[in-house]
N, C-alpha and C positions, 0 to 999 in steps of 0.2 A: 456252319453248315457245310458238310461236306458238296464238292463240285466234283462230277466225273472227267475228272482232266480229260482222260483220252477220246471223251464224246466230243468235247470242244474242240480238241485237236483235229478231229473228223470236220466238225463242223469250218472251222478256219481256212483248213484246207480244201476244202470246198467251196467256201465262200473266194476264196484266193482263185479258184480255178473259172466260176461263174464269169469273174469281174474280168479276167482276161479273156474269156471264151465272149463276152458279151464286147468287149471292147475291137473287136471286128465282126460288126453286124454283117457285115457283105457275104460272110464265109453262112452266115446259118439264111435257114429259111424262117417265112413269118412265126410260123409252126414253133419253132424251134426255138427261135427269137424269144415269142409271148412264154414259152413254156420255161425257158432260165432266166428269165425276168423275174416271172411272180419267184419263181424259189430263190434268186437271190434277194428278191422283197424280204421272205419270212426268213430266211436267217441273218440278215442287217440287223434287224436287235437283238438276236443272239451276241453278235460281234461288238454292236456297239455297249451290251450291258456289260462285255467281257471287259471292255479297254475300260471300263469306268472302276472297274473294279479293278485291274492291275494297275492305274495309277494312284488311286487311294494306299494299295499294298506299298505301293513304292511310298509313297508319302510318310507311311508308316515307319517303313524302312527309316529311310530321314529321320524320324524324328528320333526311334530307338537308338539311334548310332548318335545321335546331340545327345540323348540321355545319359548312353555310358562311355560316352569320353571322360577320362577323369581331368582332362585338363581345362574342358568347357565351362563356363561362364555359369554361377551359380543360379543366375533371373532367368538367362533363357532355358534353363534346364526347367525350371518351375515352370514357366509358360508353354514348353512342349508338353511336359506330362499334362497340362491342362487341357491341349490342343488332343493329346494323343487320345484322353477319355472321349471325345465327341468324334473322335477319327473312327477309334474303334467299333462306334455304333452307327456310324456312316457304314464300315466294312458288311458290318453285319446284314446293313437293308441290303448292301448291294449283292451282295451272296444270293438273298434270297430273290430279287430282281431275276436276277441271272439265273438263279434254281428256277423260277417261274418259266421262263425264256425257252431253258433245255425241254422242258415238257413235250411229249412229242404234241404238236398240235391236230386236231381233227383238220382234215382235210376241207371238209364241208363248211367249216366255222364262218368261211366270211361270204358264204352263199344267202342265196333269198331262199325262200321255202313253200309247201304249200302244208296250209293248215286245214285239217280237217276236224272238222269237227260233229259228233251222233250221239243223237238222245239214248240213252240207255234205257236202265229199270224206270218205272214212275210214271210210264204214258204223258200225258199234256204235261205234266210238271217237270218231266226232265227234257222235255221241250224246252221250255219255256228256260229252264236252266240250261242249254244249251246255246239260247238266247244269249242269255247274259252274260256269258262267257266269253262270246265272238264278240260283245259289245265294250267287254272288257281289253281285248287282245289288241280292237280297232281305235283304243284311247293309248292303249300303249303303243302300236303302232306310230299314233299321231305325238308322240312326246320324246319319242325316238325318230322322228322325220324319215320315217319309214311311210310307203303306200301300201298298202292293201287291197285287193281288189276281188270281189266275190265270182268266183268261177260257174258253182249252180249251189243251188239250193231247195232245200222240200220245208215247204212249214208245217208247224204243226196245228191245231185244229182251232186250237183257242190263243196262236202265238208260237213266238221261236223256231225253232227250227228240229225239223227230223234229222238231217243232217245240212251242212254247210260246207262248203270248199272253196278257200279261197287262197290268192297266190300274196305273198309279203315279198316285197322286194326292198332294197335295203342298204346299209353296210351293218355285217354281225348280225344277219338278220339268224340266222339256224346257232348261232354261239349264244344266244340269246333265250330263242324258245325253244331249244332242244328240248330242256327239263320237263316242259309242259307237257309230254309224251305222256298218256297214261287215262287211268279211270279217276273221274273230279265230282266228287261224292258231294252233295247238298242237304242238309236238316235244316227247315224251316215251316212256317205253318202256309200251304199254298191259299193263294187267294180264295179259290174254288172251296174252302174249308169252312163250310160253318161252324164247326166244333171247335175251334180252333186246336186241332190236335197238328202235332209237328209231322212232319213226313217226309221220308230220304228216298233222295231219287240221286240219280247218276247222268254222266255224259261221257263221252270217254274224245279222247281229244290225241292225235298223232300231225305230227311237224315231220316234214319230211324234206330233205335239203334238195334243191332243184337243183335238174344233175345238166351238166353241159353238153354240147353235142356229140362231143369225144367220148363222155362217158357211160354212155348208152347207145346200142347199136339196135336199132328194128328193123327186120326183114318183112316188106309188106308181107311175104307168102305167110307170114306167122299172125297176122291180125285176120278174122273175119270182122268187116264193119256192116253193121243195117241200120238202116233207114227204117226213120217210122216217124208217124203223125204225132207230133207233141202233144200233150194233155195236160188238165189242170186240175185241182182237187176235185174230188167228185164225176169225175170221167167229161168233164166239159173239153170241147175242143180249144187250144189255146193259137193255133190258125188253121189253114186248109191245105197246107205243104207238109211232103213227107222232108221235115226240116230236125226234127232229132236224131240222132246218133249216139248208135253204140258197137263200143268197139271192144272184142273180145283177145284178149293174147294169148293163144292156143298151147305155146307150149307151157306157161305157167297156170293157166285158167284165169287171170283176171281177168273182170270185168269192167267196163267205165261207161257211165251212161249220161250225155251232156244235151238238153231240151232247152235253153235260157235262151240261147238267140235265136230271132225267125231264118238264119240264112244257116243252112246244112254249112256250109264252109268250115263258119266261124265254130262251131259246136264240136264237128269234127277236130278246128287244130286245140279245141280247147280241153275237148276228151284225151288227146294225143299225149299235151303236156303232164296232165295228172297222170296217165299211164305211165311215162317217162319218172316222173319222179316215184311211183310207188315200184316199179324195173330197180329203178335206182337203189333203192330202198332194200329191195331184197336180195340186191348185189353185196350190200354194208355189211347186212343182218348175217351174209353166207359168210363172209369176211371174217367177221366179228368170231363167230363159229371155230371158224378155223382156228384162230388162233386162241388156242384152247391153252395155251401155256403164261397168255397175259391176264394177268389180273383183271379186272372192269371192277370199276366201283359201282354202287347202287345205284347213287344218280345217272350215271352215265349210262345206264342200260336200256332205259328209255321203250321199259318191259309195257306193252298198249294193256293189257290183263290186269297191271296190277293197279291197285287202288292208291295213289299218290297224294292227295289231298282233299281235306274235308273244310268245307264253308259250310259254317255254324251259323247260322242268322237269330236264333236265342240268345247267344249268349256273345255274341258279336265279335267272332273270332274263326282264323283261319290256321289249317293246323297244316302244314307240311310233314308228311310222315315217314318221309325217307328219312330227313336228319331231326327228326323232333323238335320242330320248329314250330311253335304257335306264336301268331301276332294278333291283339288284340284293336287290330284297325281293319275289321272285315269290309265296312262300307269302301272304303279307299283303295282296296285292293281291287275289290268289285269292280270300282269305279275304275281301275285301270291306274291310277296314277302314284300308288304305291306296289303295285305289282313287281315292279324293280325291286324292291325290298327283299320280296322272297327270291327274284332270280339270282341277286346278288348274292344272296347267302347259299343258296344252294355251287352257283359257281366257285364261291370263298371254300365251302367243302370237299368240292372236288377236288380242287387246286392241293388243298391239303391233305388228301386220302393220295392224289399226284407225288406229289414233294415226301412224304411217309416212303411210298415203296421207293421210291429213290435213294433217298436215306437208307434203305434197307440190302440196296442194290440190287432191288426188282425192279 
């Protein structure tokens, strides 16, 4: 596998400069401090995948140069070449270690997120499949020692949810459920179905990496916030304080509307947060835009319109349609506890659509 030497040389010498700049904390400030910390964090395994792989090289070395001495020792020449075949396929993992490594990393990767999730087509049943979904995300959540925690919510009539908002906090929590970005199609027979005919309903489902103080800037003069009297389905009053909040951000037009807790405060900083990450969000998206001369692979585009995957419940299978992935363990998935399965494989293809234009030297 080819290695872009001169990336590494970048990166080395970088890494070289961090480790001295960092080695007199006195001279930087905290700021400054935390900010070449984390980055010489993510290129240490750049570094250390490099050394592992120029000693194996050198090993090699060795061993070739005992091979073609001609004045070497007939046994150990046999026992290098036997040494050299499982050398070489050591070489190879470690290339690709290392080719993994140079990929530029998302930025966002090792953030928490907020996950949103809204019934689409299908009235109560893509409710209710909306339900399921969040109930799925809250099992994977818990098997990845991840919290979760539901920021507001609207149910639906008969069950689940009109929509759901809730924060994942984490490590790898957005390198994780990026993928999940998209519309998540459902064919099954709804309860409500005497005929037992099947019927497809939708949800559509956006992860959004929670952006840090730095990386989002709010000028109050750009929100208008109002107050207003909370409510419950069916127009009932849910207390007698103007304790909801909603807050609009003028120059983009978002809206955020948060009613879950009785104290105005709390609803306020919790509309605040969701604001922030969806700011965040179309900070990335303008980003992303620009730079119109990189590649994006499919997966990675994390396009909310398009339809991503179908759960089959006839025929007990879930189909990932970005890479034409069907796994014929729908309940498990459902269940949260095979869900890794398809993150993994969607992550395995990225990695390798990654590593391609590299190869390619895009």
């Amino acid at each position: 596998m080819r290695i872009p030497e001169e990336k590494l040389k970048q990166i080395r010498d970088r890494h070289e400069y961090l480790t001295h700049t960092l080695g007199d904390p006195a001279a930087l400030s905290s700021d400054e401090f935390m900010k070449a910390s984390k980055e010489l964090s993510m290129l240490t395994p750049v570094i250390d995948a490099a050394t592992v792989l120029e000693e194996k090289r050198a090993e090699l070395q060795g061993l070739d140069e005992l091979i073609d001495d001609p004045d070497g020792d007939g046994e150990l020449k046999s026992m290098a070449r036997e040494e050299r075949d499982g050398l070489l396929h050591d070489i190879s993992e470690s290339e690709r270690r290392l080719a993994l490594e140079l990929i530029p990393k998302d930025s966002a990767d090792d953030r928490s997120a907020i996950l949103e999730i809204r019934a689409g087509t299908g009235g109560d049943e893509a409710a209710l499949f909306a339900g399921v979904l969040f109930r799925m995300y809250e099992r994977y959540a818990e098997l990845a020692g991840w919290r979760i925690e539901p920021i507001s919510m609207s149910t639906g009539e008969v069950g689940g949810f009109k929509e759901i908002i809730a924060n994942v906090s984490g490590n790898q929590v957005f390198a994780r459920l990026k993928y999940e970005s998209g519309v998540h199609r459902v064919q099954r027979v709804p309860a409500t179905e005497s005929g037992g005919r099947i019927h497809t309903s939708a949800a559509t489902v956006a992860v959004l990496p929670e952006p840090e103080d730095v990386d989002v800037h709010i000028d109050d003069k750009d929100l208008r916030i109002d107050v207003f009297r909370a409510s419950g389905p069916g127009g009932q009053s849910v207390n007698t304080t103007d304790s909801a909040v909603r807050i609009t951000h003028i120059p983009t037009g978002l809206v955020v509307q948060q009613q879950d807790e009785k104290s105005q405060h709390k609803n306020r900083a919790k509309a605040l947060k969701v604001l922030r990450a969806r700011l965040y969000e179309l900070e990335r998206a303008k980003a992303d835009a620009e730079r119109a001369d990189a590649r994006r692979s499919q997966v990675g585009s994390g396009d909310r319109s398009e339809r991503i995957r179908t759960y089959n419940f006839p025929q007990g299978r879930v189909t990932d349609h970005r890479i034409n992935l069907t796994l014929h363990k729908l309940d498990a998935i459902i269940a949260g506890d095979a869900l890794g399965d398809v993150v993994d494989a969607l992550t395995a293809h990225d990695q390798a659509e990654k590593l391609a234009q590299m190869g390619e030297g895009g």
